[in-house]
C-alpha positions as CSV (number, residue, x, y, z in Angstrom):
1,X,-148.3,-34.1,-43.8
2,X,-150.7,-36.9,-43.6
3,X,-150.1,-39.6,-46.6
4,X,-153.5,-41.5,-47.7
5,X,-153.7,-44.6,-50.1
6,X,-157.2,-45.0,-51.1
7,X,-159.3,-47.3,-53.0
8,X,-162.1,-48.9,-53.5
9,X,-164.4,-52.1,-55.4
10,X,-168.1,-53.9,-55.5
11,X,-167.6,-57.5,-55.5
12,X,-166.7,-57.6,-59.1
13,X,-163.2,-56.5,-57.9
14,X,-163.3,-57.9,-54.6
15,X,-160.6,-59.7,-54.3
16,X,-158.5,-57.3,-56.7
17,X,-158.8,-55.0,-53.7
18,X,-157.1,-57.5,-51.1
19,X,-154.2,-58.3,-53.5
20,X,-153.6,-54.2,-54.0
21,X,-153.7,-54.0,-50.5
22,X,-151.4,-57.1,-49.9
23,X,-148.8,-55.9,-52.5
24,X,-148.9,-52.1,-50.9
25,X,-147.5,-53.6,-47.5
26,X,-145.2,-56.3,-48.7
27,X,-143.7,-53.9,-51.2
28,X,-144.7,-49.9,-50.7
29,X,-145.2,-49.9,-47.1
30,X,-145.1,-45.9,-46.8
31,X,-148.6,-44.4,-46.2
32,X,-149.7,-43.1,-42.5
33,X,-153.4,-44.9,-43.4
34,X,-154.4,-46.8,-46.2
35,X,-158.3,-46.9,-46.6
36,X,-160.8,-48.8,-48.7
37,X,-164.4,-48.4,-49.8
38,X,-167.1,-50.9,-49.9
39,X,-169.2,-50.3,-52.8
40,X,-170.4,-53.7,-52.3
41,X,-167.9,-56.5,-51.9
42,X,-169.7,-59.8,-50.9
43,X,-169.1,-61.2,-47.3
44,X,-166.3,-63.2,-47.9
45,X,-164.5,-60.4,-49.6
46,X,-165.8,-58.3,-46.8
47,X,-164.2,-60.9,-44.5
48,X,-160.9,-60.6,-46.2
49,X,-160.3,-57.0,-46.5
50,X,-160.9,-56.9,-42.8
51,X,-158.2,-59.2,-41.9
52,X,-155.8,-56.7,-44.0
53,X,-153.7,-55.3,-41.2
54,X,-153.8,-51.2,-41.1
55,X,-156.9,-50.7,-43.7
56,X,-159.7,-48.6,-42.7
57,X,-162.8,-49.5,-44.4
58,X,-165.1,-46.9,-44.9
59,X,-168.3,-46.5,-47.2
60,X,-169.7,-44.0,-49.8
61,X,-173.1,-42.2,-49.1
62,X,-175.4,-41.7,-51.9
63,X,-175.0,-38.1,-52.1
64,X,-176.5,-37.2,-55.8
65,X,-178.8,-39.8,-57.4
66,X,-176.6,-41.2,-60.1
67,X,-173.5,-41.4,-56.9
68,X,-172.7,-45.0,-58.6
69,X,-172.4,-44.0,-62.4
70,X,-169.7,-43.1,-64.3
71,X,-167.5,-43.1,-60.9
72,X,-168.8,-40.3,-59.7
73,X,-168.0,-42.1,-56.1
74,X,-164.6,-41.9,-56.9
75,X,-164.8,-38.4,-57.0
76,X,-166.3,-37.7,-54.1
77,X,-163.7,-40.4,-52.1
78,X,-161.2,-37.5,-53.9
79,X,-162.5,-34.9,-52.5
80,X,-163.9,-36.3,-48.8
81,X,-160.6,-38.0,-47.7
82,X,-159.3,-36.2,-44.4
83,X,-155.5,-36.7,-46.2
84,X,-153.0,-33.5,-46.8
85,X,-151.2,-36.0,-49.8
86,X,-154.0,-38.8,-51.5
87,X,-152.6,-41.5,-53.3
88,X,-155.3,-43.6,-55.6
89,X,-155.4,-47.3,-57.0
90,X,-157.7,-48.3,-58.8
91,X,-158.6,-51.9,-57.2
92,X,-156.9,-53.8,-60.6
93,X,-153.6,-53.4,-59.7
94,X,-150.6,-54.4,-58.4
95,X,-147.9,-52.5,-56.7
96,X,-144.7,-54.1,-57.6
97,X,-142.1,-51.3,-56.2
98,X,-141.9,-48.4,-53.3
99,X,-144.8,-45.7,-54.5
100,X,-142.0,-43.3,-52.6
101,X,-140.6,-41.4,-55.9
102,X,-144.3,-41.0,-56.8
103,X,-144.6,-39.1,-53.5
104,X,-141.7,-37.1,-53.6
105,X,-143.1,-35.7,-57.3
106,X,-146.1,-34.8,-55.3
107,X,-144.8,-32.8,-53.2
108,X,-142.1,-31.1,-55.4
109,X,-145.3,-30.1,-57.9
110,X,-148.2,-30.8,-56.1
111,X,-149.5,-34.2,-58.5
112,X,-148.2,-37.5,-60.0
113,X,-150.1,-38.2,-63.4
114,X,-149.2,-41.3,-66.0
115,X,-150.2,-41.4,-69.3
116,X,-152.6,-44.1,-70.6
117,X,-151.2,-44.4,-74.2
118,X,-153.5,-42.7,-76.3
119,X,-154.8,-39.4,-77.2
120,X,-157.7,-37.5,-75.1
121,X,-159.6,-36.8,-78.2
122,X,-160.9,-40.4,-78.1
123,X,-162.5,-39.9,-75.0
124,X,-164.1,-36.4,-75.9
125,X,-167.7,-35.9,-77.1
126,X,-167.9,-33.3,-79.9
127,X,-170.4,-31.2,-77.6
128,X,-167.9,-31.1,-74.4
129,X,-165.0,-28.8,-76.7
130,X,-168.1,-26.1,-76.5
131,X,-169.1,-26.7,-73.1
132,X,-165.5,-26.6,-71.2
133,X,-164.3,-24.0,-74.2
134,X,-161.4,-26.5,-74.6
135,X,-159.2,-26.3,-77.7
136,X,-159.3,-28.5,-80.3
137,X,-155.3,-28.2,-80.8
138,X,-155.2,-30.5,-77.4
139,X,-157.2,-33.5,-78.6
140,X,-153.9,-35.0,-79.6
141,X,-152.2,-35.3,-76.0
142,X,-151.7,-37.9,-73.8
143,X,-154.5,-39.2,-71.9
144,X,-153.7,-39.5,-68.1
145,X,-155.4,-42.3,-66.3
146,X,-157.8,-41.6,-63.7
147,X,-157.1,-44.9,-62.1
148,X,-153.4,-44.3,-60.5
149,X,-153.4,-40.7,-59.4
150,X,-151.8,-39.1,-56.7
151,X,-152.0,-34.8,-55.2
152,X,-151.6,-32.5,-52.1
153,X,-155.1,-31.3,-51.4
154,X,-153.9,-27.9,-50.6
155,X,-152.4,-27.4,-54.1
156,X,-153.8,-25.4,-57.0
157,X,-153.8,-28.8,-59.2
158,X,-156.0,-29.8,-56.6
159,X,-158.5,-26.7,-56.4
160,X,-158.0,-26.6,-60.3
161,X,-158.5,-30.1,-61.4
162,X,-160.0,-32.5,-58.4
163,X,-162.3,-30.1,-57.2
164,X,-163.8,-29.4,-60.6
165,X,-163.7,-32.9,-61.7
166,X,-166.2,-33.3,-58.6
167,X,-168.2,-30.7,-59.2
168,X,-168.8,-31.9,-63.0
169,X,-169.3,-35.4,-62.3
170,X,-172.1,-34.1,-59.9
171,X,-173.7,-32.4,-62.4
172,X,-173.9,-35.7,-64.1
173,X,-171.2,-34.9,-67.1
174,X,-169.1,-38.3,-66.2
175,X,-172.4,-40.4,-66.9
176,X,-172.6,-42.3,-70.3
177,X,-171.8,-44.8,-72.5
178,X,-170.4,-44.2,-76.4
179,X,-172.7,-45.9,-78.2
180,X,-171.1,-48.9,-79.3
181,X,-169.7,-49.8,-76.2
182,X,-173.6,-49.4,-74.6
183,X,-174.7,-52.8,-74.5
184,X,-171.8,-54.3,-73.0
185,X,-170.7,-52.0,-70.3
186,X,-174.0,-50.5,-69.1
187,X,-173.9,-52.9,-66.1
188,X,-172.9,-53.4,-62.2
189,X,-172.1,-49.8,-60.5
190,X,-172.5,-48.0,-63.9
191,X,-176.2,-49.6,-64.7
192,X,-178.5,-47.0,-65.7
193,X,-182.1,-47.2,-67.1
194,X,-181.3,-44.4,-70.1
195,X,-177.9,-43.5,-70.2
196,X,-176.7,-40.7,-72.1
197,X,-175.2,-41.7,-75.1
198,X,-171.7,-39.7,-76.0
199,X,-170.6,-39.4,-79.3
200,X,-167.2,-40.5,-79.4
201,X,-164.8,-43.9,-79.7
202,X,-164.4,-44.4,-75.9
203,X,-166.1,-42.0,-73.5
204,X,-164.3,-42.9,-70.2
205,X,-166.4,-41.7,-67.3
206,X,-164.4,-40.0,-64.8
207,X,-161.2,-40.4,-66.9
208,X,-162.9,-38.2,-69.5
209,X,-163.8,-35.2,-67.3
210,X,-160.3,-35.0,-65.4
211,X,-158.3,-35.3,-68.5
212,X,-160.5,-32.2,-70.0
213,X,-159.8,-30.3,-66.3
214,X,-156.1,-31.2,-66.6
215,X,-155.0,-29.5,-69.8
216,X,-157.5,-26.5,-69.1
217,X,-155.7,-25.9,-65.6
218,X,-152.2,-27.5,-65.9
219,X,-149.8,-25.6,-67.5
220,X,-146.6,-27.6,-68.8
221,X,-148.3,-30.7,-67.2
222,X,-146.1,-33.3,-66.4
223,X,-147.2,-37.3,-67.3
224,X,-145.6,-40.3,-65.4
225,X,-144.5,-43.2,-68.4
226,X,-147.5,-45.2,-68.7
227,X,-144.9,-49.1,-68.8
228,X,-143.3,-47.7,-65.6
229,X,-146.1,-46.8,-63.7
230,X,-149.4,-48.3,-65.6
231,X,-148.0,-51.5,-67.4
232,X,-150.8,-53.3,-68.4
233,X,-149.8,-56.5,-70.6
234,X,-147.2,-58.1,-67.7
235,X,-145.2,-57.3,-64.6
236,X,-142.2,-56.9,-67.0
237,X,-142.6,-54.1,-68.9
238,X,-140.3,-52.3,-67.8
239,X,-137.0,-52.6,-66.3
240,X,-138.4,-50.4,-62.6
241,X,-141.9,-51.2,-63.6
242,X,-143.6,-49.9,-60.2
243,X,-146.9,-50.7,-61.2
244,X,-148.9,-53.3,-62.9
245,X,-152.2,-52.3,-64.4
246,X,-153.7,-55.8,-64.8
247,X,-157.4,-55.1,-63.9
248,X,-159.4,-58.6,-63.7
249,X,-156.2,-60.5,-65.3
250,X,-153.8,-61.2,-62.8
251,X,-153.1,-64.0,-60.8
252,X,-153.5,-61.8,-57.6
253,X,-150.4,-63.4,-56.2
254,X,-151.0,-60.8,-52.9
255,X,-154.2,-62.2,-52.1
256,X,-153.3,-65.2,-49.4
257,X,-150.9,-62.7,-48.4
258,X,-153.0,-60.0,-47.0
259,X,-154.7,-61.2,-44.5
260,X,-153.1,-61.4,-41.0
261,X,-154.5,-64.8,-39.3
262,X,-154.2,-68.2,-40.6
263,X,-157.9,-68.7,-41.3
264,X,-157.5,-65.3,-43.4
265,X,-154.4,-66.8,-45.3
266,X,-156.5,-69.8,-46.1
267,X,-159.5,-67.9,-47.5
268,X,-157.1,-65.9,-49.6
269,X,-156.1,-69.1,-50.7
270,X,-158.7,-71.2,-51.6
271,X,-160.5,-67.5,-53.4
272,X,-156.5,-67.2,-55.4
273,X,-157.2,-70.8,-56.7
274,X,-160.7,-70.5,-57.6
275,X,-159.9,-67.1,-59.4
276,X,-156.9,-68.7,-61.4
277,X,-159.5,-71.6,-62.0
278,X,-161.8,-69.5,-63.7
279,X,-159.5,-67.8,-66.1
280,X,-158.2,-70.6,-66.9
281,X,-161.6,-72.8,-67.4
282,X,-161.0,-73.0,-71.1
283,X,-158.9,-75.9,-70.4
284,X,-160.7,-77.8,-68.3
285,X,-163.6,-77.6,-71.0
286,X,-164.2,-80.6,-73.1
287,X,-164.7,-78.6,-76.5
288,X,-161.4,-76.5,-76.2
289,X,-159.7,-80.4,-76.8
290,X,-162.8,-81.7,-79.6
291,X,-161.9,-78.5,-81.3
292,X,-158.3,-78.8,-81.2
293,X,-158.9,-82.5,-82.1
294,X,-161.0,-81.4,-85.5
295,X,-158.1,-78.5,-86.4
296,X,-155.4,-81.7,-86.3
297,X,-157.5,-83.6,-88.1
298,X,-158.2,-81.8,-90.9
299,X,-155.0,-80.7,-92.0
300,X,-154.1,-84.7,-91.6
């Protein structure tokens, strides 16, 4: 049985991507080919992830029109990886312990799943209970995350869940924005000219339609603890956290420790520093001390 890790980034997650990679072989070491997708890293991320010892890099083609919104990409990477078992990772995280139980659950049930924390009703627009006839009485469960997911592609969870979640997000149904959220996330991959606008708190792309496919062809579905396997506010969440779900806030610790040659190592290094520079450039800014200055002052 061929085992895949796959992921993907633009260059807005660049070098996210090399520190996944970098954490998989120091610390989960246990896939026959680990692949990543270029959906547009810039040439010195594109320098790095090729240094990464044992990664394939591979591309997606544009294959519907909107291929770059609402992850329908990810999709298709889902359902176009030659893999018997696919394990993905989003490129904002870290692997912190062996992925090796996760397998094992795949291949007792056929999928690995980890809850995100809050209910799938958020994510739902009123019109889509009508259009996938999905019960109302399910809004309340837990919604898994779309970003750490893991099946055997010749499972019914597969034919039941992945391949539909495909086929809907090529029929444009994982496009959209809820309308507050609009203006600040219609950018990067997901930029669209007239978005559709979903009526509810936090329609989630992707996320949105596989949550709706998993209840509707899962029965007595199983969900992964989202601190042990999706921790998001530390590496210590839990006490066998295997996962940390940091997105664009870690300090990529992985990252001069991908690459294989020295001039690799270096690059990682230098890109580490400048990353922790920037989220940390509120202390290197002159008002951040004038206002702390002021706040002192007046309660002198």
């Amino acid at each position: 049985m061929k085992t895949v890790l796959a992921t993907a980034a633009d260059a807005r997650y660049g070098y996210q991507l090399v520190n996944l990679l970098g954490s998989v072989r120091a610390n989960s070491d246990v896939f026959d080919e680990v692949l990543a997708f270029d959906l547009g890293l810039d040439p010195r991320q594109r320098r790095l992830l090729a240094d990464v010892p044992g990664t394939t890099i591979s591309t997606v083609p544009p294959f519907v029109p909107h291929w770059r919104q609402g992850r329908t990409w990810k999709t298709w990477i889902w359902t176009h990886t030659n893999a018997d078992l696919l394990f993905w990772l989003d490129a904002g995280t870290t692997v912190l312990r062996s992925l090796a139980d996760a397998l094992d659950q795949v291949r007792d049930r056929g999928y690995f799943v980890v809850s995100q924390g809050h209910p799938i009703g958020d994510s739902i627009p009123s019109d889509y209970y009508a259009l996938y006839d999905f019960p109302r009485e399910l809004a309340g469960r837990d919604s898994i995350a779309a970003g750490i997911l893991a099946f055997d592609v010749h499972s019914i969870f597969y034919e039941r869940v992945i391949v539909r979640t495909h086929e809907d997000a090529i029929a444009g149904l994982s496009t959209g924005f809820s309308a507050d959220e609009l203006p600040g996330r219609n950018a990067g991959l997901d930029l669209a000219d007239a978005p559709p606008v979903r009526d509810c708190r936090h329609f989630r792309w992707d996320q949105t339609i596989l949550n709706l496919r998993f209840y509707l062809g899962v029965t007595d579905p199983v969900v992964a603890d989202l601190d042990e396997y999706a921790g998001w506010q530390s590496s210590h969440e839990h006490p066998r956290q295997v996962i940390w779900s940091h997105r664009r806030t870690g300090d990529l610790p992985y990252l001069s420790r991908a690459p294989s040659s020295p001039a690799g190592r270096a690059l990682g290094l230098l890109a580490r520093m400048q990353w922790w520079r920037k989220r940390h450039e509120r202390w290197f800014a002159r008002a951040t001390y004038e206002l702390k200055a002021r706040r002192i002052l007046r309660r002198s």
